[in-house]
C-alpha positions, 0 to 999 in steps of 0.5 A: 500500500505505502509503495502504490502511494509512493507512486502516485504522488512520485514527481516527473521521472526525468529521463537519463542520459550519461556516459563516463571515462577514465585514464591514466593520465600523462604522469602515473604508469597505472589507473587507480580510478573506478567507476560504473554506471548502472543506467538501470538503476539510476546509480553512478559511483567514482572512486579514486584509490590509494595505496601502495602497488597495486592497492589504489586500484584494488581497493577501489574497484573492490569499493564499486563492486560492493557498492553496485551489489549493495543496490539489489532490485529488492532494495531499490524497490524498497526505497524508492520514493523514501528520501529516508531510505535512500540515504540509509542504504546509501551511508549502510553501503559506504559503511559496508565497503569500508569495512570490506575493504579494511579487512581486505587490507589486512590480508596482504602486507602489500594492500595494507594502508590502501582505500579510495574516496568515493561519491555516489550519486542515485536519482530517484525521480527527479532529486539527486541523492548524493554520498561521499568521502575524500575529495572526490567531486560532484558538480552541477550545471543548472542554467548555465552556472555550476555548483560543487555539491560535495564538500571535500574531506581534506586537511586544506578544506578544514584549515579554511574553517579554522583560519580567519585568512590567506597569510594564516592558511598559508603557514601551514602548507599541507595541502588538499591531497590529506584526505580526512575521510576515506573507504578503507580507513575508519571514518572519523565522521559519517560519510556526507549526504546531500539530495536536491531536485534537479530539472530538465536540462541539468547537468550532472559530473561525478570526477577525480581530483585528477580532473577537476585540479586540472581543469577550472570550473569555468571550463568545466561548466562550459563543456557540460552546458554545452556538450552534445552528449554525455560521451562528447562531455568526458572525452573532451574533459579528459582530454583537457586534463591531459592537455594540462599535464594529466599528473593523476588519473582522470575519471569523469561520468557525466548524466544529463537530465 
């Protein structure tokens, strides 16, 4: 009963269209970098590992796995139309990764200290419900203008809230690369949640610090806004970042509403 009121008073379920890419980038020999997109389930996840060897690039495609298996039909079915749900399932499968993900580091002396930042976007009808740890990043573009959702985990996020200006930051020169909250590791705080409606003709991009430390948000708004499709966004933005160097990986899933 309480899923057929759901639906009858559900808004407009906007229609999706997205597309992502990753790469190595110009600098590092390996991509660290996940991401997947399940087009069916309204569900988008980046993740950008850490570690040693190969342990960046276990530890985040282990955490987007979990994550995408951690959306059961069953499941989405159950929250749909529940913003009280959604952020549950959302944070429980943070939670759940992480502590996958940290007895997997213990396994091995080479995986150990690895994780990944992670952001996890799911429309349900027309709202945004968003989950996040690091600095790994989610834009929107709304009429021409962008706005960063997420807020970074990072040490240089933190110093701006403890110092009053530049000259006080600037004595203390460690930088936005100290990621405060990571899958991997325990968390200090909970992962972050946010929601918001979006329209048509809203633009969202899920990325790693590898694309948007190389690449300014005016130009990132400019090829989001403008951009054919979804594919044409990535490519061109991933290019870009190359162009400045590439000196990480670059991952970027772009959904136009």
């Amino acid at each position: 009963m309480i899923n057929i009121f759901r639906r009858f008073f559900s808004r407009k379920k906007l229609t999706l269209s997205c597309a992502g890419q990753s790469d190595p980038g110009q600098v590092r020999s390996k991509n660290e970098d996940s991401y997947s997109i399940l087009a069916e389930h309204r569900l988008f996840i980046v993740a950008d590992g850490m570690g040693g060897h190969n342990a960046g690039e276990i530890a985040s495609s282990a955490t987007v796995k979990i994550i995408g298996d951690h959306f059961t039909p069953e499941r989405l079915a159950a929250m749909q139309g529940s913003p009280q749900e959604i952020r549950h399932a959302l944070v429980k499968s943070f939670e759940k990764a992480n502590v996958i993900v940290s007895a997997m580091a213990a396994e091995k002396d080479e995986w150990r200290g690895m994780g990944c930042t992670l952001v996890v976007a799911y429309i349900d009808d027309d709202t945004l419900h968003l989950c996040h740890v690091g600095d790994a990043r989610c834009y929107l573009v709304s009429e021409g203008s962008i706005r960063q959702l997420t807020s970074d985990h990072t040490t240089l996020v933190e110093r701006r809230r403890e110092f009053s200006d530049t000259t006080e930051l600037a004595a203390h020169p460690q930088g936005r690369h100290v990621v405060t909250r990571v899958i991997g590791y325990p968390f200090p705080e909970p992962p972050e949640y946010y929601s918001c409606r979006l329209r048509e003709g809203d633009r969202l991009l899920l990325c790693t610090d590898g694309l948007w430390s190389t690449v300014t948000e005016k130009t990132l708004s400019g090829v989001m806004a403008n951009a054919t499709t979804p594919a044409d966004a990535v490519h061109y933005l991933v290019d870009l970042a190359n162009q400045a160097g590439g000196p990480d990986n670059i991952t970027g899933v772009a959904v136009f509403c």
